[in-house]
ROZA-604314 format. One record per residue (C-alpha): y, x, z; residue number from 1. Coordinates in pm, whole numbers, plus 50000, padded with zeros to 5 digits. Layout:
BEGIN
     yy     xx     zz  resi
      Y      X      Z   NUM
...
This chain:
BEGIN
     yy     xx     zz  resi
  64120  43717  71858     1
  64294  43386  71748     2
  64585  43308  71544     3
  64940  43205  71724     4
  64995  42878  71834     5
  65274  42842  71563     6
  64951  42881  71317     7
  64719  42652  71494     8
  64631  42524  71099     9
  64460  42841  71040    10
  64324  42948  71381    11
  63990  43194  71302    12
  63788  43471  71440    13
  63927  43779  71347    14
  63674  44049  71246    15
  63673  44395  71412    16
  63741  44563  71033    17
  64038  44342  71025    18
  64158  44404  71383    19
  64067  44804  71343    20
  64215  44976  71072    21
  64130  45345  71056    22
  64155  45396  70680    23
  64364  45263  70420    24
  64352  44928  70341    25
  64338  44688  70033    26
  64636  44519  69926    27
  64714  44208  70044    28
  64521  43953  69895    29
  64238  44187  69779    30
  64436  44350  69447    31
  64713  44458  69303    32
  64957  44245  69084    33
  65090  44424  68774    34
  65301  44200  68559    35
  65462  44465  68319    36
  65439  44391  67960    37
  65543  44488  67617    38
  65893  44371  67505    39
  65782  44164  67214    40
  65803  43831  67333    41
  66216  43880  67450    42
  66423  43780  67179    43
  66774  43700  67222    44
  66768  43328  67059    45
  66541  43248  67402    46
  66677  42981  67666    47
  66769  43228  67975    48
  66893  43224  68304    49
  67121  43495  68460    50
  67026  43644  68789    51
  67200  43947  69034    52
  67096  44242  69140    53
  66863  44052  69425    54
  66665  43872  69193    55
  66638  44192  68984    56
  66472  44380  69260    57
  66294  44099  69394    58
  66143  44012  69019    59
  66065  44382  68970    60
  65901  44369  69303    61
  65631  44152  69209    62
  65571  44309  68878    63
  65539  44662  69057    64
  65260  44488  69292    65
  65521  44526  69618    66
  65528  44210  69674    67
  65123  44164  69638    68
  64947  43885  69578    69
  65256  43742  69479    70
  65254  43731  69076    71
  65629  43558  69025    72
  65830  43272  69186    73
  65628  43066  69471    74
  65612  42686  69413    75
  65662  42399  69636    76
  65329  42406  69827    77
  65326  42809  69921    78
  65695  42731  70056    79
  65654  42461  70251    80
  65340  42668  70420    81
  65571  42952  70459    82
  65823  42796  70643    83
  65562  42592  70887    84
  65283  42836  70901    85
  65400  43174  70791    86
  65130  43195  70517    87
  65089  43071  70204    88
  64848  42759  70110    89
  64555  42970  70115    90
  64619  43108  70414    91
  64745  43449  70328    92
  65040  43579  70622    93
  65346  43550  70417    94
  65706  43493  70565    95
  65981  43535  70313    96
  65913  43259  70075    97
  66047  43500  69730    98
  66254  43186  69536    99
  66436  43118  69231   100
  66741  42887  69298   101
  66905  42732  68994   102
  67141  42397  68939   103
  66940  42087  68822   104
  67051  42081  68462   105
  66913  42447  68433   106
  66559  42337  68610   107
  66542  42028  68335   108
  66589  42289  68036   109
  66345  42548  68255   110
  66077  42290  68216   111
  66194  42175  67884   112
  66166  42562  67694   113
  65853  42674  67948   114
  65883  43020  67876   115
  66252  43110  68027   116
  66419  43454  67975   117
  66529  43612  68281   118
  66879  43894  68163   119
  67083  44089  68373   120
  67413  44218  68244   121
  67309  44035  67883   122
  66979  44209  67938   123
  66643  44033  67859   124
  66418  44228  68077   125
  66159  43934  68215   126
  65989  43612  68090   127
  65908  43328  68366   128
  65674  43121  68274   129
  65799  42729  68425   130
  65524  42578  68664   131
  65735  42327  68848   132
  66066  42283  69002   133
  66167  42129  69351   134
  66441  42005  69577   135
  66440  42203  69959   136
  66648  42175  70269   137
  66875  42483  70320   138
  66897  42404  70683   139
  66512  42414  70716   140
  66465  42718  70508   141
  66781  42900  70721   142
  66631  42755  71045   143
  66285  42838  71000   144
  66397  43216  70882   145
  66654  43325  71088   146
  66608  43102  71375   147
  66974  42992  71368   148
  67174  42788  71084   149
  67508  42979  71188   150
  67702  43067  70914   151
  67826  43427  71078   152
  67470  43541  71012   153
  67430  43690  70689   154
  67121  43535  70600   155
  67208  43196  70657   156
  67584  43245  70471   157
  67379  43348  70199   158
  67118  43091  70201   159
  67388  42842  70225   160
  67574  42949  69904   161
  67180  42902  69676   162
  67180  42641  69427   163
  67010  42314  69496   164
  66670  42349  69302   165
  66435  42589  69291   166
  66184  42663  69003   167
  65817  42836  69032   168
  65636  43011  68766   169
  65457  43332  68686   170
  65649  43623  68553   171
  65644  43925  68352   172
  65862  44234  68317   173
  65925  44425  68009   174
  65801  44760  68072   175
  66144  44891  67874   176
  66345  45022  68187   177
  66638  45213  68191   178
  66686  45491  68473   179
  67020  45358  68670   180
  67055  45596  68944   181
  66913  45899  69081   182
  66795  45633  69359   183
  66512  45509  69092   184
  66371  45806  69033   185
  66212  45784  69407   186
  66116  45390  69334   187
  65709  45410  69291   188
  65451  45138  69246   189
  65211  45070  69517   190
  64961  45202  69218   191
  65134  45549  69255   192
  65188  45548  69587   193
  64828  45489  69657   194
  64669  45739  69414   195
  64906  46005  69601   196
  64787  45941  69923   197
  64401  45957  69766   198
  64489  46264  69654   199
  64620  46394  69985   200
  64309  46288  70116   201
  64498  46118  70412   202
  64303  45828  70566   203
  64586  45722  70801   204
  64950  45678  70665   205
  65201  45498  70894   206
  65543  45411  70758   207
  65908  45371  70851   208
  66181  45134  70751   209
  66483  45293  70794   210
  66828  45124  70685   211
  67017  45400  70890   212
  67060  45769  70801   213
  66857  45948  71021   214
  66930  46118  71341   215
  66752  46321  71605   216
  66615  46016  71762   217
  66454  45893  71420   218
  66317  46208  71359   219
  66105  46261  71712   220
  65936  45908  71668   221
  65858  46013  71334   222
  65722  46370  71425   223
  65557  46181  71734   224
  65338  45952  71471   225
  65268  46253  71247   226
  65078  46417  71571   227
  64859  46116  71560   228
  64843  46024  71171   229
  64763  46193  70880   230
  65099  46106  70668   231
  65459  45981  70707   232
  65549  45717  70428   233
  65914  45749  70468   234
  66067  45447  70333   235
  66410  45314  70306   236
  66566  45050  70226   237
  66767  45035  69917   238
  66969  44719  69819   239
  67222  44531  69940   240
  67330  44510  70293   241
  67574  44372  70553   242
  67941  44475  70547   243
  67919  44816  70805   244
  67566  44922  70701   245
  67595  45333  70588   246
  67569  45297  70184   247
  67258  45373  70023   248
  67376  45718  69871   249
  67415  45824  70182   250
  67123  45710  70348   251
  66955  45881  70062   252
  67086  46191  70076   253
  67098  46221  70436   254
  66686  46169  70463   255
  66700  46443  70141   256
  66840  46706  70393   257
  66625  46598  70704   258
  66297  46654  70484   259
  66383  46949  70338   260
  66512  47136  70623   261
  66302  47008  70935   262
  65946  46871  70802   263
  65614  46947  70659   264
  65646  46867  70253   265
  65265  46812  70221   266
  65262  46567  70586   267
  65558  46311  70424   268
  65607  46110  70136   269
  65992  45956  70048   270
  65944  45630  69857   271
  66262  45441  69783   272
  66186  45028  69863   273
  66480  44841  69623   274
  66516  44474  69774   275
  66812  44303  69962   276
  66843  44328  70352   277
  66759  43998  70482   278
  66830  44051  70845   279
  66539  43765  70924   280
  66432  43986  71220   281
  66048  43888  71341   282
  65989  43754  71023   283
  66117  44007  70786   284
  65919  44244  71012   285
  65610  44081  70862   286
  65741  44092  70541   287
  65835  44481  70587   288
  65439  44546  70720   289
  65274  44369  70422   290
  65489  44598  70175   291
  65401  44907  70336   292
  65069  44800  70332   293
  65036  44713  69907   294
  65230  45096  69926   295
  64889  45233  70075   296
  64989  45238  70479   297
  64738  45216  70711   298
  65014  45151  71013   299
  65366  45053  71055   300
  65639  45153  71276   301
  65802  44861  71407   302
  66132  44889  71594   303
  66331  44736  71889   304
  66501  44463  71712   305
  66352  44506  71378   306
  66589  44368  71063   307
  66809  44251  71357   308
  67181  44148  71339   309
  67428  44083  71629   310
  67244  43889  71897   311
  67032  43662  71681   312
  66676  43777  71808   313
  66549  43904  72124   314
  66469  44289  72173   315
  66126  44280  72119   316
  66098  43969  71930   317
  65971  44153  71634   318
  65669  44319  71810   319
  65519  43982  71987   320
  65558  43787  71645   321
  65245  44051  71503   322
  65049  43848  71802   323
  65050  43576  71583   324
  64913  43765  71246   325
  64617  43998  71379   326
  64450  43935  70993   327
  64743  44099  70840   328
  64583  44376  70753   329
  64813  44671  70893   330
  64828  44814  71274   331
  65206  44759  71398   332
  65330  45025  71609   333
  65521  44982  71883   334
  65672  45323  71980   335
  65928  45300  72276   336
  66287  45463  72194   337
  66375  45796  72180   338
  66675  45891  72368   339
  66789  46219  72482   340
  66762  46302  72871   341
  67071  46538  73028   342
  66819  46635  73305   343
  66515  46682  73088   344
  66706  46883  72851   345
  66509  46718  72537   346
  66401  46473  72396   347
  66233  46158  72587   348
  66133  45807  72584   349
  66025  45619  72895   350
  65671  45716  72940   351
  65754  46038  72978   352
  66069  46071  73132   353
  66147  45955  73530   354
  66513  45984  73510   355
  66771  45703  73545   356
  66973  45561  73290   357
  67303  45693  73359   358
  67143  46072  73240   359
  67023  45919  72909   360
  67212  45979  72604   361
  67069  45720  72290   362
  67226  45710  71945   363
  67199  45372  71821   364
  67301  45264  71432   365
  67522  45086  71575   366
  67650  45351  71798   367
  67652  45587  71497   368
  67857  45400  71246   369
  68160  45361  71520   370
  68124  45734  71583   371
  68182  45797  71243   372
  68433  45539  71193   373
  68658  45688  71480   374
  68594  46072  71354   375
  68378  46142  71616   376
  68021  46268  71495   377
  67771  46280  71678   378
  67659  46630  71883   379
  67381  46886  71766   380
  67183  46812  72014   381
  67188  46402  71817   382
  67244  46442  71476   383
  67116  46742  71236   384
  67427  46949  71129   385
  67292  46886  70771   386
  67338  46500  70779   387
  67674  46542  70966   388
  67749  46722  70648   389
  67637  46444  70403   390
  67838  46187  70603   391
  68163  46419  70604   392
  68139  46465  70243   393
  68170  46075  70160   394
  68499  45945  70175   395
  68371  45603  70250   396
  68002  45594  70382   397
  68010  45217  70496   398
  67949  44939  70269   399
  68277  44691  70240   400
């Protein structure tokens, strides 16, 4: 098997171990990071640089191994690679180049100090140790993500408003952390995650991105993969997301309900996954594979317009782009969608099902949220009574 065109650089043979993955595998890149450290070397009379709630996650990311082999901010080199190749400069798949923008002046005292505190909310929680700093082309980076540079998509409005320069280095996190939600508490390191899933004894896990609360849809392609694997790695998504999107509590909450009422405890693990919605489609469906591989997952569930927004990507562009990374390391999944059939009286999906559209009933997201929005929840028969009763109980279950 050969590597996409789009990777001709690093066309290879493809070993049958790589191609056939019936256990779990190794992180990506062969080990996991772990960049927590004592709190010693913070002290408040360090040069620092403020950063969000993004850059929080996305720093505590690497330290937790998540974002594997990644051990802090990529330099000029890896991102260039990423944006032309997909991989880093060794050859590694990688798609979301993981950046630290700053103004000039900032990058001058960056490589001035060397060691740079990183605080949040006047908190010095991380150390980056300056490599090098570099000038990029927003238009190039937005291009070569989201395959568009218009502003209305989320991802390139936000790519547009980084500052100019962006500065490498290795990092590491204090291991001082202070519990901020009950969301946290279900925030595990690939570490944990991993030693759970040895001591399950599964040797197949396949896992599920989920920005949506769940509804009956969601749950038969999930029960359909545990007939075939040995665990479900439930994981959502918890960070920011597009204006519309159901708010994490209640994504949260909602999955709560489903597992407690309707699955097997010792056949699922919940995992909350803290980083920013990126909406990059095909390649944030890479990026979403490789994390739920460092987590321990043997497969991955990807969906018809995976990290998708508006129009922006085709259906299926996210399940042709794995063509061009068979040395990733995880088995994609491809199941078709779920939908319920009037004349079947259950629960379908096209291979099994001969009827016509018109006695198909499907409950997108996108579906969902205007049924909500209008007062109009969905029937039994598509949503749990259970999760209609965690979206009832918010006044507000849409992010503004």
């Amino acid at each position: 098997m050969l590597v996409g065109k789009g990777n001709r650089k690093y066309m290879k043979k493809v070993s049958g171990s790589e191609c056939n993955i019936d256990r779990i595998p190794n992180p990506h890149g062969g080990a996991l990071v772990d960049q927590f450290v004592e709190t010693k070397k913070l002290t408040d009379d360090m040069h620092f640089v403020d950063i969000d709630d993004n850059l929080r996650n996305d720093i505590e990311n690497i330290a937790y191994g998540i974002f594997s082999p990644l051990n802090g901010f990529i330099g000029n080199e890896d991102f260039e690679n990423i944006l032309t190749f997909g991989r880093l400069k060794n050859g590694l798949p990688w798609t979301i180049p993981i950046i630290l923008d700053v103004d000039k002046h900032t990058a001058v005292k960056c490589k001035e100090y060397g060691e740079i505190s990183l605080r949040y909310n006047n908190e010095h929680f991380a150390i980056l140790y300056f490599d090098e700093y570099y000038k990029y082309d927003k238009l190039r980076l937005a291009k070569s993500l989201y395959l568009t540079t218009d502003d209305r998509h989320p991802g390139v409005s936000r790519t547009f408003k980084l500052k100019d320069t962006l500065v490498s280095g290795k990092i590491e996190v204090s291991k001082k952390r202070v519990m901020q939600s009950q969301l946290e508490s279900y925030r595990l390191a690939p570490s944990a995650t991993r030693k759970e899933i040895y001591n399950r004894k599964w040797n197949t896990v396949v896992g599920f991105q989920t920005r949506n609360i769940p509804h009956i849809a969601h749950e038969m392609l999930q029960k359909a993969a545990l007939n075939i694997y040995d665990g479900l790695f439930i994981n959502p998504l918890i960070g920011k997301k597009k204006k519309g999107d159901f708010r994490d509590e209640v994504i949260f909450e909602s999955y709560m309900k489903l597992i407690e009422n309707y699955y097997p405890k010792n056949r699922v693990m919940f995992v909350t996954l803290h980083t920013e919605m990126r909406y990059a489609g095909p390649k944030e469906a890479i990026h979403h594979a490789i994390m739920r591989k460092n987590f321990g997952c043997s497969h991955f569930i990807v969906g018809r317009d995976h990290a998708g927004v508006g129009d922006y990507y085709q259906p299926f562009a996210a399940h042709e782009i794995f063509n061009e990374f068979p040395d990733i390391g995880i088995h994609p999944i491809f199941f078709p969608t779920f939908y319920y059939c009037k004349k079947c009286l259950g629960y379908a999906n096209e291979r099994t099902c001969p009827h016509e559209f018109d006695f198909r009933e499907e409950l997108s997201g996108t579906r969902m949220r205007k049924m909500v929005t209008e007062g109009d929840l969905p029937r039994k028969h598509l949503l749990r009574p259970e999760i209609a009763e965690v979206i009832t109980k918010f006044q507000d279950p849409f992010v503004k």
